[in-house]
C-alpha positions as CSV (number, residue, x, y, z in Angstrom):
1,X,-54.3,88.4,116.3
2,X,-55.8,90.5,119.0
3,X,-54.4,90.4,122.7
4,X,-58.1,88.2,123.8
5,X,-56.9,85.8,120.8
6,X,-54.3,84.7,122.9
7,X,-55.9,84.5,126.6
8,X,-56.9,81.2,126.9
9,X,-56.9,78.7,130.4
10,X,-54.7,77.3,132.4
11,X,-52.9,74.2,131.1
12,X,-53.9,72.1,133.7
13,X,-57.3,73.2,133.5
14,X,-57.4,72.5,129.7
15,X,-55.4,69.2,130.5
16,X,-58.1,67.8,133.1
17,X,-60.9,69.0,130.4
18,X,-59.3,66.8,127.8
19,X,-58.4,64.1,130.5
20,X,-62.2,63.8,131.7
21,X,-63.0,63.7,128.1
22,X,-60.6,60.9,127.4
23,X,-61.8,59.0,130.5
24,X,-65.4,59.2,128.8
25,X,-64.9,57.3,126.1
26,X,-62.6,55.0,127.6
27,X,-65.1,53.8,130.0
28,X,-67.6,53.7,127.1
29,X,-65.0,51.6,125.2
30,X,-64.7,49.1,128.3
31,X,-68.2,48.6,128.8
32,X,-68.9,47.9,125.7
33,X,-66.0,44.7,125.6
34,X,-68.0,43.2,128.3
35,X,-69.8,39.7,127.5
36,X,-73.2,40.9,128.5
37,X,-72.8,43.7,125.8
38,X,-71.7,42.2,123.2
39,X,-74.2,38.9,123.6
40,X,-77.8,40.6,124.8
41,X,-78.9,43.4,122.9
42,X,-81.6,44.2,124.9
43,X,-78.4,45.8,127.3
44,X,-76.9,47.8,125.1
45,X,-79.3,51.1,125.3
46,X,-79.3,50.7,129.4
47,X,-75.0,50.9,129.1
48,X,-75.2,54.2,127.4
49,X,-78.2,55.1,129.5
50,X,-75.5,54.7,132.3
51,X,-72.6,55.8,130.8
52,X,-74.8,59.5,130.7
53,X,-76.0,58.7,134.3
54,X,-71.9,59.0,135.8
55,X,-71.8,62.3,133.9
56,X,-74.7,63.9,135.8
57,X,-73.6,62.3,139.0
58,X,-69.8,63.0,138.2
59,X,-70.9,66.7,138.5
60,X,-73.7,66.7,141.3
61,X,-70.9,64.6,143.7
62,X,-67.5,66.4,141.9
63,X,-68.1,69.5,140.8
64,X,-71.5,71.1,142.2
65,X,-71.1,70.9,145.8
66,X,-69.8,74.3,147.9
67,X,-67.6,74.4,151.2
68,X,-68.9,77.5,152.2
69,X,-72.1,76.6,153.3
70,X,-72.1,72.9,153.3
71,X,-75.7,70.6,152.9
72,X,-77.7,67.1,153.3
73,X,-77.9,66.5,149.5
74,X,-81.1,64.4,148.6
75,X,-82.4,64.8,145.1
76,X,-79.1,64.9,143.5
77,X,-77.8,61.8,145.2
78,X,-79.0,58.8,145.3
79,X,-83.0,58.8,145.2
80,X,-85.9,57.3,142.7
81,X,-84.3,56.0,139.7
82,X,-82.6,59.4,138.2
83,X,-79.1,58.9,140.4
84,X,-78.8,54.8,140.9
85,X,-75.9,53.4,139.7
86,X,-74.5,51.0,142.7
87,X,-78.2,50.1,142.8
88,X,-79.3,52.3,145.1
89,X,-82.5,50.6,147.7
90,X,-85.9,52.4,147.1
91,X,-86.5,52.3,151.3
92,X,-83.2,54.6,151.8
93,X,-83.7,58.3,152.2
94,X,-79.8,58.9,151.3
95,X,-78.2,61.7,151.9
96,X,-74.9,63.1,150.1
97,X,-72.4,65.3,152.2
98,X,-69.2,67.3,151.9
99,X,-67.5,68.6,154.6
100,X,-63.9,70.4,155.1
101,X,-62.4,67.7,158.0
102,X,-60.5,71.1,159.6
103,X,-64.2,72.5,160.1
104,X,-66.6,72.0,162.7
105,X,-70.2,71.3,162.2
106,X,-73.3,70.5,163.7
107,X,-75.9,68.0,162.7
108,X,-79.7,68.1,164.0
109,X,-82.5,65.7,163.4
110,X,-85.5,64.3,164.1
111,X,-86.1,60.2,163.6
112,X,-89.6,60.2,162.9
113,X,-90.7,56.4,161.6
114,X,-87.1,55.6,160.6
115,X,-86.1,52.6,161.4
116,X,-82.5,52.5,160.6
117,X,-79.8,55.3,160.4
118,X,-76.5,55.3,159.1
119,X,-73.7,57.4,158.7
120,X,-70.7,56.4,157.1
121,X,-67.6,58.5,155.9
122,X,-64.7,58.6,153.7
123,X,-61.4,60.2,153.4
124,X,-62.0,61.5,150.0
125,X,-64.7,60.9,146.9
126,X,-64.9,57.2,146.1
127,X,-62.1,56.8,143.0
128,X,-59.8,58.8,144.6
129,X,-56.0,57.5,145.5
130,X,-56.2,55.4,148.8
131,X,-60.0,56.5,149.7
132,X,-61.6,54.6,152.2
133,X,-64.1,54.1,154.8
134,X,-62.9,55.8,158.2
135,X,-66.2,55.8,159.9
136,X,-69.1,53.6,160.5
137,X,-71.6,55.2,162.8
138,X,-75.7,53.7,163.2
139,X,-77.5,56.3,165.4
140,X,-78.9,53.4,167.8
141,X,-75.6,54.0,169.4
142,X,-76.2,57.6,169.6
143,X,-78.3,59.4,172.4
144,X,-81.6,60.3,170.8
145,X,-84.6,61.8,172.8
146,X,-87.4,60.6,173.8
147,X,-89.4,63.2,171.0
148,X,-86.2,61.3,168.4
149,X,-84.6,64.5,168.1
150,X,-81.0,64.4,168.1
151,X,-77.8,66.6,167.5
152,X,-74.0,64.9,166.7
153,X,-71.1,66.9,166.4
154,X,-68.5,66.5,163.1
155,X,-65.0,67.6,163.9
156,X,-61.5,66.3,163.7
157,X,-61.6,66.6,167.9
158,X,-63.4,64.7,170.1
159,X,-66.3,66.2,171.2
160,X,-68.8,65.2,174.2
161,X,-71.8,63.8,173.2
162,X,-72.7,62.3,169.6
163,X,-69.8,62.8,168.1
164,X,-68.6,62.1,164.3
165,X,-65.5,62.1,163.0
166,X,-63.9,64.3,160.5
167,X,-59.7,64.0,159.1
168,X,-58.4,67.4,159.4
169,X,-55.8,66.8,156.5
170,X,-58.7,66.4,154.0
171,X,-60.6,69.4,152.7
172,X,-63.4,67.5,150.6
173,X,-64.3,64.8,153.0
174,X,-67.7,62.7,151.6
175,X,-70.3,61.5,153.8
176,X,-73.2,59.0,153.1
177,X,-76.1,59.0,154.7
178,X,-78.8,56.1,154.8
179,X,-81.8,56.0,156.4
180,X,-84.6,53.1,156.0
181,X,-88.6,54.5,155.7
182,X,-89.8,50.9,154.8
183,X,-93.1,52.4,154.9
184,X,-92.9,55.3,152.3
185,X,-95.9,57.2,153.4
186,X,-94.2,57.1,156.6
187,X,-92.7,60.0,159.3
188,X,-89.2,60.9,157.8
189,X,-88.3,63.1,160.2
190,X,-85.9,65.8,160.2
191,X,-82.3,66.4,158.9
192,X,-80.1,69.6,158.4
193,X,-76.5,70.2,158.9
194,X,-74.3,73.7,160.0
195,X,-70.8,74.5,159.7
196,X,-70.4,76.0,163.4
197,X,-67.0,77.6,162.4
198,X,-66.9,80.7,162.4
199,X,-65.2,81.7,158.7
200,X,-65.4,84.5,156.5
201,X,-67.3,85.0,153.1
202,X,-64.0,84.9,151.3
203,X,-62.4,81.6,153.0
204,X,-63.8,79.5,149.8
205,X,-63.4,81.6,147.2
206,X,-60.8,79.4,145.0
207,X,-64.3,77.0,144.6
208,X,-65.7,79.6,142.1
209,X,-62.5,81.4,141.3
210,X,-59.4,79.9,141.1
211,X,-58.4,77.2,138.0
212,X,-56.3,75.0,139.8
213,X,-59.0,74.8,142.4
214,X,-61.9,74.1,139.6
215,X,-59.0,71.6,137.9
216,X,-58.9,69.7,140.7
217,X,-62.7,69.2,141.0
218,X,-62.7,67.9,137.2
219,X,-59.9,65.8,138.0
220,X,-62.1,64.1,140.7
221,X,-64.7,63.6,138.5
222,X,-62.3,62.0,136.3
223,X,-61.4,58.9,139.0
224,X,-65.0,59.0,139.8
225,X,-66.4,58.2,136.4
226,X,-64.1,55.6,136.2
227,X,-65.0,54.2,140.1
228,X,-68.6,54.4,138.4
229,X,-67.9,52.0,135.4
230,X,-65.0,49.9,137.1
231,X,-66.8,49.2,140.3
232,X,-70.4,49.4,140.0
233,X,-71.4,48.9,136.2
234,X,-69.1,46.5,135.2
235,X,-67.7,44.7,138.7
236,X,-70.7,44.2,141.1
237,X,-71.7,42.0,138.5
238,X,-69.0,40.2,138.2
239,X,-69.1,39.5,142.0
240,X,-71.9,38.4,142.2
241,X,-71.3,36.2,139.7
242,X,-67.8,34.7,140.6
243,X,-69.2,34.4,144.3
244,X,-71.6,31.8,142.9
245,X,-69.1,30.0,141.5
246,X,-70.5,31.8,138.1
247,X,-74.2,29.6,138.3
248,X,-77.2,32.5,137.7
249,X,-79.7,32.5,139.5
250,X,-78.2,31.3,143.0
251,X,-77.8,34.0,145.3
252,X,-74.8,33.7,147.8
253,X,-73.9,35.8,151.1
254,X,-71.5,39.0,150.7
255,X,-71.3,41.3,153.0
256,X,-71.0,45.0,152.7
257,X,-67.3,45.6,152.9
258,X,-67.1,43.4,150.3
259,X,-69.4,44.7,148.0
260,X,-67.6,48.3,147.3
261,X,-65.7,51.2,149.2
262,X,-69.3,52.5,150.1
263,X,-70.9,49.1,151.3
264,X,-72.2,49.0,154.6
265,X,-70.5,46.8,157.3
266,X,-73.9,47.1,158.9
267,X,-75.0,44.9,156.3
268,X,-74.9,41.0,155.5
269,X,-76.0,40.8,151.6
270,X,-77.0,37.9,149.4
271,X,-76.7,38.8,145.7
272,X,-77.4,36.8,142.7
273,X,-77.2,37.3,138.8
274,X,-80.6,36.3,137.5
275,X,-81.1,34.9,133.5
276,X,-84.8,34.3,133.0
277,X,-86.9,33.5,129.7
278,X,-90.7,34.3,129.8
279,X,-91.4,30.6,130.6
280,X,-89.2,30.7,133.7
281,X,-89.3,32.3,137.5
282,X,-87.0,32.0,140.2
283,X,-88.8,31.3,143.7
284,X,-86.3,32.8,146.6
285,X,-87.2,31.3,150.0
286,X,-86.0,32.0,153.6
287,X,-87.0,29.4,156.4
288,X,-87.7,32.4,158.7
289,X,-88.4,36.2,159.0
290,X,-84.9,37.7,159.7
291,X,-84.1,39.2,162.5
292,X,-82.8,42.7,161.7
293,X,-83.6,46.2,161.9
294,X,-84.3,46.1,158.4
295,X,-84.1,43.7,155.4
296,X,-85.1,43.4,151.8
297,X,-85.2,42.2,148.2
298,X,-84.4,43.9,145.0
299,X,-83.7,43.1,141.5
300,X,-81.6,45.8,139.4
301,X,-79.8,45.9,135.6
302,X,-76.9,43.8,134.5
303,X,-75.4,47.3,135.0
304,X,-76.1,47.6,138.7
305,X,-78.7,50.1,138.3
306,X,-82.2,50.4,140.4
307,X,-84.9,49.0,138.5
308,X,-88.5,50.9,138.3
309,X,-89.5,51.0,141.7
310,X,-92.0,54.3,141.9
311,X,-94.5,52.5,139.5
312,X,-93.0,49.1,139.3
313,X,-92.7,45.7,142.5
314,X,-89.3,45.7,141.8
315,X,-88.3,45.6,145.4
316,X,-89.9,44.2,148.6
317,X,-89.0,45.1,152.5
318,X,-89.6,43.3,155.3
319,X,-92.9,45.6,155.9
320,X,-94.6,44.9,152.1
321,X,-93.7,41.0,152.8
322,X,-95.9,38.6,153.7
323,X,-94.5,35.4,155.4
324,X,-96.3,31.9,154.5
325,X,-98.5,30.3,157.2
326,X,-95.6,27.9,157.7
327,X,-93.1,31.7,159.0
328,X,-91.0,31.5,155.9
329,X,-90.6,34.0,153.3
330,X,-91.5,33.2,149.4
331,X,-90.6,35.3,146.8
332,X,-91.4,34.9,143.1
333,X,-89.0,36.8,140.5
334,X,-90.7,36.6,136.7
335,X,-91.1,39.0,134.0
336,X,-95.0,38.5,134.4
337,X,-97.4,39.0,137.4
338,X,-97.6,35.2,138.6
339,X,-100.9,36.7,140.6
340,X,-98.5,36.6,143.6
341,X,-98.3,39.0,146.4
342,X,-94.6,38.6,147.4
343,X,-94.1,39.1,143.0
344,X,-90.7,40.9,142.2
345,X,-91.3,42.3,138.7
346,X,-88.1,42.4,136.3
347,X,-89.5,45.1,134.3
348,X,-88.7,43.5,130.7
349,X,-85.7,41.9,131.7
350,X,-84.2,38.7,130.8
351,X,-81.3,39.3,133.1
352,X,-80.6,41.2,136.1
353,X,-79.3,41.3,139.9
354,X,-81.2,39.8,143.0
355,X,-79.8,42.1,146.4
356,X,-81.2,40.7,149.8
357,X,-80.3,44.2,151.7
358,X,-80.1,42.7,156.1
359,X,-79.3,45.4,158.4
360,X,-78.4,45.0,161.8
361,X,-79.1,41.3,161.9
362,X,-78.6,38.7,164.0
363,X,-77.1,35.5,162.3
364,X,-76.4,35.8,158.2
365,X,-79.3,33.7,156.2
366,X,-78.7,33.5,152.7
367,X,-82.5,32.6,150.8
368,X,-82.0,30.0,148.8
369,X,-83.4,30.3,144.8
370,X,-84.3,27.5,141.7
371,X,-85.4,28.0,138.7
372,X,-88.7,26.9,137.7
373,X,-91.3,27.0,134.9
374,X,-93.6,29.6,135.5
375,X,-96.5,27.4,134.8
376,X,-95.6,25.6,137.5
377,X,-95.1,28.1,140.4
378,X,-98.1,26.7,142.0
379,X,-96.5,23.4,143.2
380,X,-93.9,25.0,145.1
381,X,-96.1,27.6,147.0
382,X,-98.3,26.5,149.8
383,X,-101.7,26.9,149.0
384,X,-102.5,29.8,151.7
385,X,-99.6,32.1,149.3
386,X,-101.4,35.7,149.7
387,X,-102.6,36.3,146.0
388,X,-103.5,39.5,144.7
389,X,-106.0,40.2,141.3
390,X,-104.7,42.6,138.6
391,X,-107.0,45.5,139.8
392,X,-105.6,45.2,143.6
393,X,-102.0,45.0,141.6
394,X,-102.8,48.1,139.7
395,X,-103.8,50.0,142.7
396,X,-101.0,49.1,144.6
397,X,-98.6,50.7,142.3
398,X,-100.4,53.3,142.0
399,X,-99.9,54.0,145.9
400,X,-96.3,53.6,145.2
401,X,-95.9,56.7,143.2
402,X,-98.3,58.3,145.5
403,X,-95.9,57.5,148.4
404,X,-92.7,58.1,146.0
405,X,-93.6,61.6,145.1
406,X,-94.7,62.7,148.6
407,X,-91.2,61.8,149.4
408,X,-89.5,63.2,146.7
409,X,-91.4,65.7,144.7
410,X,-92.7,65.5,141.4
């Protein structure tokens, strides 16, 4: 045996390795026990779709990110439907941030047609021991020019002006950003973020050097794979379900705290678990337009994930809605195109997840939902319903990836 036989890693690098891996397939193991595994096949390709999904997002959110020169992550967060477990909304430009709370930084903007910012943040990664929300900030509170530019500062000291902030006793602090663009062809203004601290090149080094440093990142990614499963994939569900006193296809309120660590308490929610044959729709109704800086519907997987939404209605916001003659808000869910404007397409599936997403509201309506045939959708519309053809259908998805991609990139 030569002397390089023998070099080999740390142990606890090669123990967090072989814990990830074990983590892996017990989350694999656990999603496949569940009910709506074992009893709808057409489910069972989407859970390992998903179980490939955390891996990707384990390293963009665990592993990837640098505290050197810290940045607003987009395309590696959650956006489209590559990164959506949770169920992320199609209208929310989200941004992904980590920041070292003993740092200082700087973060400048722009609103542009947004009509809802949010910044929340944690004391850790979501699925780490005792993380939690610490802060809750919507920038309506926060000075902004007349032009909508704007600048906060993050630090663990308060600062004068728009000020966010950080815990200096945690060195991998996570940020979320949300903000709404119900119109996706819209102004998205401007977002960047500085570290203002004045450190040297060297101050990070352990991130690309040092094993206990890199076994400590795959230890996170460990507890987040699992938050992944536990939480979103296998649990939303669940609540959704036991909150209507487990009846499908009656949505009930929840509000964001409620939901998960990274739920917005900016947000009243009404969730439902959908079950649908090809002879049935749901019609969702709300008496009135709600009053909120921004509001809509969405149906997802039994797995919490986003549905097609670049080339696909399978979400709705209080802009693309059209209100009945009468004020109130009909929505029709179906696997089929009833020929209705307000139509939220399933995408194949039998069963699913409804989210009513109400920001900054006033009040807490919850839409009420029944099951009917679809053959007889007509008698519970009102005879003005907005209709669309299949051509004006066809073009307005087309728009949607238009919009999607000018947003995103191909």
């Amino acid at each position: 045996m030569t002397a390089s036989d023998s070099i080999q890693a740390t142990p606890a690098l090669t123990e967090a390795w072989r814990e990830y891996h074990s983590a892996l397939e017990e989350m694999r193991l656990k999603m496949e026990a569940t009910p709506r595994f074992r009893q709808t096949p057409q489910h069972r390709a989407k859970a390992y779709h998903t179980l490939m999904e955390m891996q990707a997002m384990a390293y963009n959110f665990a592993v990837a990110p640098r505290m050197l020169n810290p940045r607003i992550f987009v395309n590696c967060g959650w956006q489209t439907h590559m990164f959506t477990l949770g169920q992320n909304g199609p209208d929310f430009l989200y941004g992904v941030v980590f920041v070292d709370g003993r740092q200082t930084y700087r973060l400048r903007g722009r609103m542009g047609d947004i009509s809802l910012f949010l910044l929340q943040t944690l004391n850790g990664l979501f699925g780490e021991k005792d993380v939690r929300a610490v802060g809750n900030y919507d920038f309506a509170d926060f000075r902004i020019e007349k032009d909508g530019r704007f600048e906060a500062t993050l630090s663990a000291t308060e600062q004068p002006g728009n000020w966010i902030k950080l815990d200096a006793t945690v060195g991998y602090q996570f940020m979320l950003i949300r903000r709404a663009l119900p119109k996706w062809d819209g102004d998205p203004g401007e977002l960047s973020l500085d570290r203002i601290t004045d450190l040297p090149e060297t101050y990070y080094d352990a991130d690309e050097f040092d094993e206990s440093a890199m076994a400590a990142r795959i230890h996170r990614a460990t507890q987040f794979v699992r938050y992944l499963v536990n939480d979103f994939n296998i649990n939303l569900y669940e609540t959704y379900f036991a909150n209507a006193k487990r009846q499908k296809n009656v949505m009930t309120l929840l509000p964001g705290t409620v939901t998960s660590q990274v739920g917005s308490p900016t947000s009243n929610y009404a969730m439902a678990v959908f079950e649908l044959t090809g002879d049935d729709a749901i019609i969702i109704e709300l008496d009135e337009v709600p009053n909120a800086a921004y509001w809509s519907f969405q149906v997802g997987d039994v797995w919490s994930r986003s549905l097609e939404f670049m080339t696909r209605q399978s979400s709705l916001n209080d802009v693309e809605l059209a209100p009945d003659a009468d004020g109130a808000i009909r929505i029709v869910v179906a696997l089929k195109d009833p020929g209705v404007k307000n139509w939220l397409d399933t995408c194949g599936r039998v069963e699913g997840t409804v989210v009513f997403r109400n920001y900054r509201t006033i009040g807490t309506p919850v839409p009420r939902s029944r099951l009917v045939k679809f053959s007889e959708i007509g008698n519970f519309l009102p005879k003005d319903t907005l209709r669309v053809t299949a051509m004006e259908r066809k073009a307005a998805m087309q728009e949607r990836r238009r919009c999607m991609l000018k947003l995103y990139g191909e």
